[in-house]
C-alpha beads as a LAMMPS data file, in Angstrom:
LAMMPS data file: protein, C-alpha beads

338 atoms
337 bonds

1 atom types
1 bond types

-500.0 500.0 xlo xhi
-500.0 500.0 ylo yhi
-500.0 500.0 zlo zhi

Masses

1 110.0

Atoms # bond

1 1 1 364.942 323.174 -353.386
2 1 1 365.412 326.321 -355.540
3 1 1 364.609 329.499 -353.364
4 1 1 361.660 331.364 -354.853
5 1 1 362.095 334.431 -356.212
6 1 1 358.845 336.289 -356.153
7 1 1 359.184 339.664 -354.422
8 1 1 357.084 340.042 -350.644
9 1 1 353.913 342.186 -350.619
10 1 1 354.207 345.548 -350.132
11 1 1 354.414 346.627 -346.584
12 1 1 350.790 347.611 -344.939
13 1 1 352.299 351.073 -344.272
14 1 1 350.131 354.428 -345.294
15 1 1 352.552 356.187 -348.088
16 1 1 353.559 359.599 -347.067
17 1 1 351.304 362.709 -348.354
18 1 1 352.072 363.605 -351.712
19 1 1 353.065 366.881 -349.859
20 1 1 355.302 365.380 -347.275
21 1 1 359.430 365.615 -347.523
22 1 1 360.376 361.635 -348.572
23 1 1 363.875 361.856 -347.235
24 1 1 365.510 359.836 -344.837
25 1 1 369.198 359.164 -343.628
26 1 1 370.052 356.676 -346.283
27 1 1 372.846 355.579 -344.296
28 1 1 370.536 354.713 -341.529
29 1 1 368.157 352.721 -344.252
30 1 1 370.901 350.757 -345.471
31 1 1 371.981 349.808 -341.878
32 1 1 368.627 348.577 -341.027
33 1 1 368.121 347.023 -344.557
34 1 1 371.434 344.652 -343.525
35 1 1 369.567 343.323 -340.458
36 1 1 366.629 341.986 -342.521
37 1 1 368.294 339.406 -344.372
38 1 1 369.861 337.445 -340.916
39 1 1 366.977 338.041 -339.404
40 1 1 364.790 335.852 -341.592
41 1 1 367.643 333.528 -342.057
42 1 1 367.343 332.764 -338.583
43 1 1 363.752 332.525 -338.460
44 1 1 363.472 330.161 -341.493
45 1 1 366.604 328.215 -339.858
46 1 1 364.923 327.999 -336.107
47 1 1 361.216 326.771 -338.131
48 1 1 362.742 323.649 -339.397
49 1 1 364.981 322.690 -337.038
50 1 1 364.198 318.994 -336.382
51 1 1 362.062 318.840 -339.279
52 1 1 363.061 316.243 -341.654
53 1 1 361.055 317.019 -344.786
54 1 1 361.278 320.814 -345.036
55 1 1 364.006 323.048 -344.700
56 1 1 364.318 326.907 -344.662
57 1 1 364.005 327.768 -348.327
58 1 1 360.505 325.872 -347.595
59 1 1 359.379 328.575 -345.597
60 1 1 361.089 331.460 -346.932
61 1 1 358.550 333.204 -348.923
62 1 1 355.644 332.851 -346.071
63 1 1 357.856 333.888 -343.226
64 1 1 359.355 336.835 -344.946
65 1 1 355.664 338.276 -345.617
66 1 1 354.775 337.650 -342.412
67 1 1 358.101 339.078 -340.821
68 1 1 357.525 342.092 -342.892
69 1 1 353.703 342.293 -341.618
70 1 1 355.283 341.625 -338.161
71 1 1 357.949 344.335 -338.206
72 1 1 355.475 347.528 -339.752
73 1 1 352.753 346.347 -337.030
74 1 1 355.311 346.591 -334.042
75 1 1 356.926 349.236 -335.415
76 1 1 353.421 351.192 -335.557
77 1 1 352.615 350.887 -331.920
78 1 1 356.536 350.603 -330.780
79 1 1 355.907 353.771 -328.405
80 1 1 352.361 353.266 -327.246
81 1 1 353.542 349.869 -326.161
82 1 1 356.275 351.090 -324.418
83 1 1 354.278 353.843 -322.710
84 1 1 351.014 351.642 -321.836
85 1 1 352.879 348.730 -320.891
86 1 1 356.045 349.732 -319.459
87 1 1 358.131 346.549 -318.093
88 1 1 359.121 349.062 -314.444
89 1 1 356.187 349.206 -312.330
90 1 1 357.829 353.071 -310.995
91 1 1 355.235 355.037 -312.968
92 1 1 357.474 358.210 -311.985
93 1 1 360.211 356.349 -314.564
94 1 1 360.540 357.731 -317.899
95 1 1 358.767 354.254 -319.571
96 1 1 361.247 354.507 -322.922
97 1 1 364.264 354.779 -320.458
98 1 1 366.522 351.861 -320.654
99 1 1 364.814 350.928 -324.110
100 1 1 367.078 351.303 -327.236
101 1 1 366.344 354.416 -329.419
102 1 1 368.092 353.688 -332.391
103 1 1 365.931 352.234 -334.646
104 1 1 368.226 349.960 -335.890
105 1 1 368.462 348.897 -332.586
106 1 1 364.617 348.321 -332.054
107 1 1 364.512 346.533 -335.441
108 1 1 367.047 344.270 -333.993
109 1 1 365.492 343.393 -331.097
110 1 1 362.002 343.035 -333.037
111 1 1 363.277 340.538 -335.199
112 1 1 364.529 338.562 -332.466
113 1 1 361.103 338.561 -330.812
114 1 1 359.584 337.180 -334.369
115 1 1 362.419 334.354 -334.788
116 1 1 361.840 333.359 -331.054
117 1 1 357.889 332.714 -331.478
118 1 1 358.619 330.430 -334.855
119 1 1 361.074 328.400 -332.930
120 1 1 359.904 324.545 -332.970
121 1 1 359.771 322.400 -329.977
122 1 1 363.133 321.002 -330.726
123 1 1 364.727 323.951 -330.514
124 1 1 363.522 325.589 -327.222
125 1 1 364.025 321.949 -325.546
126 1 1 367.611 321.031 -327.039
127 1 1 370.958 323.064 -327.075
128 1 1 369.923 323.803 -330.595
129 1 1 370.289 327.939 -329.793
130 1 1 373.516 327.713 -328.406
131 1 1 375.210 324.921 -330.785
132 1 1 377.497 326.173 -334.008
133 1 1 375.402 324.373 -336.331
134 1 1 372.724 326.743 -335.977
135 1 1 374.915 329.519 -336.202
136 1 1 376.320 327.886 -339.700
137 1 1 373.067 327.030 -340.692
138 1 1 371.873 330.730 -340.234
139 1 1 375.008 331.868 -342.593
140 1 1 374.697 329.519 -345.156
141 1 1 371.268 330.316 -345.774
142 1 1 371.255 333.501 -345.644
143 1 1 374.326 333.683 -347.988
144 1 1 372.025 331.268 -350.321
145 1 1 369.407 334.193 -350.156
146 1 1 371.863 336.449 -350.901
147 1 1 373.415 335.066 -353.767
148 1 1 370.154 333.833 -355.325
149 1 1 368.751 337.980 -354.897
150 1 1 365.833 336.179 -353.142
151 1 1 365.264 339.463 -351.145
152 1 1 367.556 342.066 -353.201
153 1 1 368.734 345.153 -351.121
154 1 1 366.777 347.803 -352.925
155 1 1 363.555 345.708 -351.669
156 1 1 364.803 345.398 -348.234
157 1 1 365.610 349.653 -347.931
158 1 1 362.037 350.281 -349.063
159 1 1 360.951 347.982 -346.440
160 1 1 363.390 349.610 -344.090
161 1 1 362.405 353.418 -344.887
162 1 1 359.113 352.284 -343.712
163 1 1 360.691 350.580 -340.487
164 1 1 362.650 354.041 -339.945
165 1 1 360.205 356.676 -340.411
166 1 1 357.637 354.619 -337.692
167 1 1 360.517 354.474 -334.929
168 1 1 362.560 357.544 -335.521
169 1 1 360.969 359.231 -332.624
170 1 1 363.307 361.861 -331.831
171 1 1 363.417 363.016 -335.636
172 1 1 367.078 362.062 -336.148
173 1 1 367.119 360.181 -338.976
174 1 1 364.328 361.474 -341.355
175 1 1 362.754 364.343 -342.207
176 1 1 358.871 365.057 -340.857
177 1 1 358.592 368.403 -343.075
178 1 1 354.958 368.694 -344.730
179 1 1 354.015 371.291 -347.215
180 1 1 351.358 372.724 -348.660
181 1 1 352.041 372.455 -352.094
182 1 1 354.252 370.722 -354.523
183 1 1 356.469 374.011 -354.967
184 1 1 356.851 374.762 -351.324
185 1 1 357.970 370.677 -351.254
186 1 1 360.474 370.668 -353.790
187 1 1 361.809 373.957 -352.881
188 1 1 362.437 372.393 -349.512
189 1 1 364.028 369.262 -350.899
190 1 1 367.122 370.617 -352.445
191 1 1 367.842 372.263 -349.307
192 1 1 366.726 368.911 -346.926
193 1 1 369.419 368.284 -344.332
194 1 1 368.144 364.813 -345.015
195 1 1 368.309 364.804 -348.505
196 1 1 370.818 361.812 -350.085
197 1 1 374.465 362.491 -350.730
198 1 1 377.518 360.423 -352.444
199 1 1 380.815 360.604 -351.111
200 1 1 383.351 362.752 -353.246
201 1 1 386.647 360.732 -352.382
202 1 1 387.831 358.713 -354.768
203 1 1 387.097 354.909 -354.466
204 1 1 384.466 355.604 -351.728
205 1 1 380.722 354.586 -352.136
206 1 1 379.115 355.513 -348.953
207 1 1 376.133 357.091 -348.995
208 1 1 374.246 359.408 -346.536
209 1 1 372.620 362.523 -346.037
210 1 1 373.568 365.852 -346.106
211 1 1 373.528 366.562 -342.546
212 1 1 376.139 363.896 -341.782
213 1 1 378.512 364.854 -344.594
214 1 1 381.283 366.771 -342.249
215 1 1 380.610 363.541 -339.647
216 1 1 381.364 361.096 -343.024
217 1 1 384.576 362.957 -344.267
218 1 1 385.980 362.721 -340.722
219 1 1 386.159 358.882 -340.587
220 1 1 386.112 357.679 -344.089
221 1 1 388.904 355.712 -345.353
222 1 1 389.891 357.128 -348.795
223 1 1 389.399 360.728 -347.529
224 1 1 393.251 362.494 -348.162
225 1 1 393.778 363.915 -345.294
226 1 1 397.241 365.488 -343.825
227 1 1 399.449 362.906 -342.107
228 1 1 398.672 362.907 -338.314
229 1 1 402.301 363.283 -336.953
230 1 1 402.858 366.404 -338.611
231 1 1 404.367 365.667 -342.022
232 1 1 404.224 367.606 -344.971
233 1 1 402.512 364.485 -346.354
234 1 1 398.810 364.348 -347.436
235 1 1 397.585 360.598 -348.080
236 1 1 394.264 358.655 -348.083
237 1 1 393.222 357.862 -344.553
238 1 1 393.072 353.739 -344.628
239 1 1 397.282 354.759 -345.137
240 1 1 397.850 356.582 -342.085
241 1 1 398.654 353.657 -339.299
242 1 1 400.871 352.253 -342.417
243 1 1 402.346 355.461 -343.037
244 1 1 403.130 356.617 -339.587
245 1 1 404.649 353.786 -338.300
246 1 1 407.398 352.509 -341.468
247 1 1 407.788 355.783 -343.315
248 1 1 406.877 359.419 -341.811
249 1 1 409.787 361.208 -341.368
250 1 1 408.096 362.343 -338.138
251 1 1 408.045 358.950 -336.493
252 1 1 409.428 358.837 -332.944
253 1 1 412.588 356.510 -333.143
254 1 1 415.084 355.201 -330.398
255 1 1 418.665 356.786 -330.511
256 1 1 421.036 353.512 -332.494
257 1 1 423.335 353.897 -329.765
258 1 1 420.182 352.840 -327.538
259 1 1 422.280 349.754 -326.944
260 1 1 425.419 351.376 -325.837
261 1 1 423.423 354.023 -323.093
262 1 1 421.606 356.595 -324.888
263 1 1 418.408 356.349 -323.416
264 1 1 416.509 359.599 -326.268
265 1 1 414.187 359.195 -328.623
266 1 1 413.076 361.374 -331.163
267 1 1 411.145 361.612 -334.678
268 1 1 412.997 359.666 -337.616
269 1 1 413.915 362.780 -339.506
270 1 1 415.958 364.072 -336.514
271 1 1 418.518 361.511 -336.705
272 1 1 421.206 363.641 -337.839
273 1 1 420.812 366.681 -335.335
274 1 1 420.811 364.487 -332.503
275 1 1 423.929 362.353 -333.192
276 1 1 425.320 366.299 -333.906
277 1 1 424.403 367.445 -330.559
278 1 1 424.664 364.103 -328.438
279 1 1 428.256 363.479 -329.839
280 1 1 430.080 363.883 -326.686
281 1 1 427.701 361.609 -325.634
282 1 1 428.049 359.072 -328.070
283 1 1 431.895 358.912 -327.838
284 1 1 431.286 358.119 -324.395
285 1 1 428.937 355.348 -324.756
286 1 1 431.644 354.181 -327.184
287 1 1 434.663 354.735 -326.468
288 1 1 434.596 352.045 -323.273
289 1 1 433.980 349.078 -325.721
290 1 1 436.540 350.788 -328.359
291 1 1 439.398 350.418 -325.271
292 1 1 437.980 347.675 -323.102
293 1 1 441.151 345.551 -323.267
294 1 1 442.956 348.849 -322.020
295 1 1 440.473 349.139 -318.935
296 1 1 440.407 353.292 -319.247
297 1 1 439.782 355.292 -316.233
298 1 1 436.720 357.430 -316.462
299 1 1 438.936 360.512 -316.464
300 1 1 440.674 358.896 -319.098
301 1 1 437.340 358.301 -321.137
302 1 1 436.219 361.862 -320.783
303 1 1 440.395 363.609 -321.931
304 1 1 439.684 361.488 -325.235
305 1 1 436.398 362.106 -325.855
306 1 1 437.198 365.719 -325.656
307 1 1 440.207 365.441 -327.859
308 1 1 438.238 363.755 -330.723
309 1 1 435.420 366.060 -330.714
310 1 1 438.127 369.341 -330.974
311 1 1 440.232 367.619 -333.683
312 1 1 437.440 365.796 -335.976
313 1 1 433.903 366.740 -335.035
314 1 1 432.523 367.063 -338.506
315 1 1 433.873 363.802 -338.896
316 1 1 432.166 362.020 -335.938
317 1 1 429.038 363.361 -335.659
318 1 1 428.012 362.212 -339.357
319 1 1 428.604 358.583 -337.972
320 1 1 424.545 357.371 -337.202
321 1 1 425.564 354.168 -335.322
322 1 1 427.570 351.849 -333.094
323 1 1 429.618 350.556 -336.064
324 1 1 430.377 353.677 -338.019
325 1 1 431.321 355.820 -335.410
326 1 1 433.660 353.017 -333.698
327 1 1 435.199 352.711 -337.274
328 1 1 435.860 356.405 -336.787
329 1 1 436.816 356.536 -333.734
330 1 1 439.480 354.263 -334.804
331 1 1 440.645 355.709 -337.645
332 1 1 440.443 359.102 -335.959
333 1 1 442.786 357.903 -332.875
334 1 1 445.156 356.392 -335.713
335 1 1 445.919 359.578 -337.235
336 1 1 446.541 361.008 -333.811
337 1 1 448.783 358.655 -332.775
338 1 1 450.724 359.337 -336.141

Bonds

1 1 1 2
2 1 2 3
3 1 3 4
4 1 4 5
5 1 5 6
6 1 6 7
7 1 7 8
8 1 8 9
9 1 9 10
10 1 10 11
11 1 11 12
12 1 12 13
13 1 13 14
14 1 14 15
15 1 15 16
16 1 16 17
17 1 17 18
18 1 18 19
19 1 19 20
20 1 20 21
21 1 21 22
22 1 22 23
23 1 23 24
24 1 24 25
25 1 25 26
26 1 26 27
27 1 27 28
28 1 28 29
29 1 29 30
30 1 30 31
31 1 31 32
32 1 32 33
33 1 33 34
34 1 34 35
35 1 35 36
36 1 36 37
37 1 37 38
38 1 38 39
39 1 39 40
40 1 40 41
41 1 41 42
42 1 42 43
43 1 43 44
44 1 44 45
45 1 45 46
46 1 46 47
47 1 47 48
48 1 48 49
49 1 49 50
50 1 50 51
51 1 51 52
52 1 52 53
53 1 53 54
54 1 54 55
55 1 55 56
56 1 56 57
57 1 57 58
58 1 58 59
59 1 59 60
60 1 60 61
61 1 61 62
62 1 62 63
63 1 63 64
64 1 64 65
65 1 65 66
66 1 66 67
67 1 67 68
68 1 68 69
69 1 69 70
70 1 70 71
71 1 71 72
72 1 72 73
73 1 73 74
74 1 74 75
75 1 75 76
76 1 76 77
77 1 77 78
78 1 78 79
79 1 79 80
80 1 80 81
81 1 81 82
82 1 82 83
83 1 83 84
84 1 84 85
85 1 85 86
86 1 86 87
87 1 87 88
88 1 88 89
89 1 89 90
90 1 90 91
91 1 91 92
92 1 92 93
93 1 93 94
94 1 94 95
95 1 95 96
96 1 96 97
97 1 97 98
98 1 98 99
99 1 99 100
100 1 100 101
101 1 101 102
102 1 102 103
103 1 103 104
104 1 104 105
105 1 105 106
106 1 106 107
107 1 107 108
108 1 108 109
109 1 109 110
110 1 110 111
111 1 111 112
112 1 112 113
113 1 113 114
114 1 114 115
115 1 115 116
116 1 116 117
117 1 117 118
118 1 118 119
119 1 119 120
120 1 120 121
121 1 121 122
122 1 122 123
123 1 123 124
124 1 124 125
125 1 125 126
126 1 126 127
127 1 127 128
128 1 128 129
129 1 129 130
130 1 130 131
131 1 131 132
132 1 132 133
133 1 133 134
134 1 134 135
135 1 135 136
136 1 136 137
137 1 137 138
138 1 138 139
139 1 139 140
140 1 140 141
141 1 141 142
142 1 142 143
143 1 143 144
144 1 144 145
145 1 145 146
146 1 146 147
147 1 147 148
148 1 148 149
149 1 149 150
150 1 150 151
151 1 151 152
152 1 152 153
153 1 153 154
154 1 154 155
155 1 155 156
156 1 156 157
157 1 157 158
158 1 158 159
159 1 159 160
160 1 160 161
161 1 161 162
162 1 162 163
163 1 163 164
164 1 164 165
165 1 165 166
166 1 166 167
167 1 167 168
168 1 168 169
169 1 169 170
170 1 170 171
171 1 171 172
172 1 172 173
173 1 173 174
174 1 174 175
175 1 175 176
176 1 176 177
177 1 177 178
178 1 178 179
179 1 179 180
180 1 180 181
181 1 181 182
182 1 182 183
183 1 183 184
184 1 184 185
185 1 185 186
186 1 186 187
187 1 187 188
188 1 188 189
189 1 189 190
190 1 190 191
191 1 191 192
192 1 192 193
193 1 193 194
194 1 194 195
195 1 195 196
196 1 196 197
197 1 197 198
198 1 198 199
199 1 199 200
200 1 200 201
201 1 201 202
202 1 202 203
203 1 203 204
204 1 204 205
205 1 205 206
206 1 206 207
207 1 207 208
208 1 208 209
209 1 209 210
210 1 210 211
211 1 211 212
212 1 212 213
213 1 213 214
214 1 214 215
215 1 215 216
216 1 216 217
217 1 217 218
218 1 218 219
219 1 219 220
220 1 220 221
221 1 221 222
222 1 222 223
223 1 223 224
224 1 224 225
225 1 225 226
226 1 226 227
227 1 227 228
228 1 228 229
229 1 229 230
230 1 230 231
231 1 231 232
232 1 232 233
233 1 233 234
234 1 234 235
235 1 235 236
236 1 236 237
237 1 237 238
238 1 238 239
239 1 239 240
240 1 240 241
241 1 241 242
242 1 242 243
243 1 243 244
244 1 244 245
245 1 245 246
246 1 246 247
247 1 247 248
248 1 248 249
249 1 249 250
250 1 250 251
251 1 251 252
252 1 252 253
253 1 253 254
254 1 254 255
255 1 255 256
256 1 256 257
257 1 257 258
258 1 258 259
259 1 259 260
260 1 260 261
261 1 261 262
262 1 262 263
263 1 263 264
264 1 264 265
265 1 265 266
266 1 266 267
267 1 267 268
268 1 268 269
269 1 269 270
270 1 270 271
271 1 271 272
272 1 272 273
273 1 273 274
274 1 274 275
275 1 275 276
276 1 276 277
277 1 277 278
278 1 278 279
279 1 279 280
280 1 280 281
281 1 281 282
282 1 282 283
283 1 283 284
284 1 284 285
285 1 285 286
286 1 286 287
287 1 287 288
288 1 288 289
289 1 289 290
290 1 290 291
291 1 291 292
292 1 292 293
293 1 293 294
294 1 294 295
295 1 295 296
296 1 296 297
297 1 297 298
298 1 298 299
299 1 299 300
300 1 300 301
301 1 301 302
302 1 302 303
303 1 303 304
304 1 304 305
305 1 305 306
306 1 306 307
307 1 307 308
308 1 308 309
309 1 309 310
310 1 310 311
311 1 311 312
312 1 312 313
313 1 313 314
314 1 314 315
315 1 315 316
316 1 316 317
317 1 317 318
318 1 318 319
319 1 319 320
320 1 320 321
321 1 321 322
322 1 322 323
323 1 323 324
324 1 324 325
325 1 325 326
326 1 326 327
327 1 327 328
328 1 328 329
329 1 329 330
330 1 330 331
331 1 331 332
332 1 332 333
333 1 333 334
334 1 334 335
335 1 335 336
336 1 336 337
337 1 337 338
């Protein structure tokens, strides 16, 4: 059965006075406009279950007028109910504590409450709540609503402004500013901390309000931003963990005579100040498997290791690893020898 397409009833919400600020944290709308969609997929989904001549696009339309009726009601008396009727007997308790105050949060767990009282018999009786068909079921619809625009997102954020306005009690996420005129209102609205902004960065589309601009820029992913292990690099954000671990010059490294005994580490770009200052050390890590036929004393070790560095330490210390410095070792001991 198609999914009808017909849009659901306004919410039974009083609009806001013509002279009251309309702006809310549309980062926090969107959020709560994402929850809507599962949520009546679930509730359609739970309906039917066990019913063999309907399924959820049967009782889509009905169910999302009533969930929206059901969600602005609760929503209204959200904090009266929590305060008349608080689940801790201790009347000395704070009656919200414990309670989620995020709305997105309360919206969460008010949709749950709505799917749980349209669940059929079969499903409180069976292990239809726990079993992955639901869970499927639940995706696949609401992926059907989705793709059909059966409840588009622009619909859902008006509902959701609505939602957000009636549980933002601690004024976080919308603005409560009324004004006496239309002047005084729009004056105020082009200086609203709540008033909608766009990200800047390039390939970003976030959207939020003013006030959480500075919090936006310091987590978003295409925000160029300096590279975080000191680099004279500047590159998009999502880069860094890429950038820091195969290519910043600044990356800490192990020594490539780690396998010979030399325990340092140090960033990538310091390669060739180490092996300049640890080349004493080096030779000796070396020299052993150079001469292990011979057996060398240790005394023996440290004469040549001095000798090479006095006659050809230029030489040596621009080998970078095992293999080139043996070579030059080698080559090095030839030429003394001759």
């Amino acid at each position: 059965m198609e999914l009808p397409v017909s849009d659901p009833p306004p919410a039974k919400d009083a609009a806001p006075p013509s002279h009251s600020c309309p702006h809310c944290d549309a980062e926090m709308v969107h959020k709560i406009a994402q929850l809507l969609l599962p949520g009546l997929a679930t509730a359609c989904v739970d309906a039917t279950a066990g019913n063999l001549f309907s399924g959820p696009s049967y009782v889509a339309v009905d169910l999302r007028k009533e969930m929206v009726e059901y969600l602005t009601q609760r929503s209204q008396t959200y904090l009266a109910e929590s305060i008349i009727h608080p689940d801790d007997a201790d009347l000395d308790r704070n009656p919200t504590e414990g309670k989620p105050d995020d709305p997105a949060d309360i919206v969460s767990d008010l949709m749950e409450d709505f799917a749980s009282s349209k669940r059929t018999i079969f499903g409180r009786v069976s292990g239809w709540l726990l079993s992955d068909t639901r869970e499927d079921k639940i995706d696949d619809f609401g992926q059907e609503m989705e793709m059909n625009r059966f409840w588009p997102i622009d619909r859902r954020e008006s509902v959701s402004e609505i939602l957000l306005r009636n549980l933002d009690f601690k004024n976080e996420f919308h603005c409560r500013m009324k004004f006496d005129t239309e002047k005084a209102l729009a004056e105020h609205k082009n200086g609203c901390e709540f008033r909608p902004a766009e990200c800047d960065s390039e390939g970003c589309t976030a959207k939020f309000c003013a006030a959480h601009r500075e919090r936006h820029y310091a987590a978003c992913p295409y925000r160029v931003v300096a590279c975080e292990q000191g680099c004279p690099e500047s590159l998009v954000r999502r880069e860094m963990d890429r950038h820091c671990i195969t290519v910043c010059p600044m990356r800490m490294v192990n020594c490539p005579f780690f396998p010979v005994g030399c325990q340092s580490a140090f960033p990538a770009c310091g390669l060739a100040r180490h092996c300049t200052e640890f080349l004493r050390s080096h030779l000796l890590c070396v020299l052993p498997l150079v001469h292990k036929p011979e057996g060398l004393s240790t005394e023996e070790m440290e004469r040549r290791a001095q000798l090479l560095e006095e006659q050809a330490q230029g030489e040596l210390s621009e080998a970078l690893d095992v293999r080139s410095l043996t070579f030059a070792i080698k080559e090095q001991e030839a030429e003394i020898r001759n």
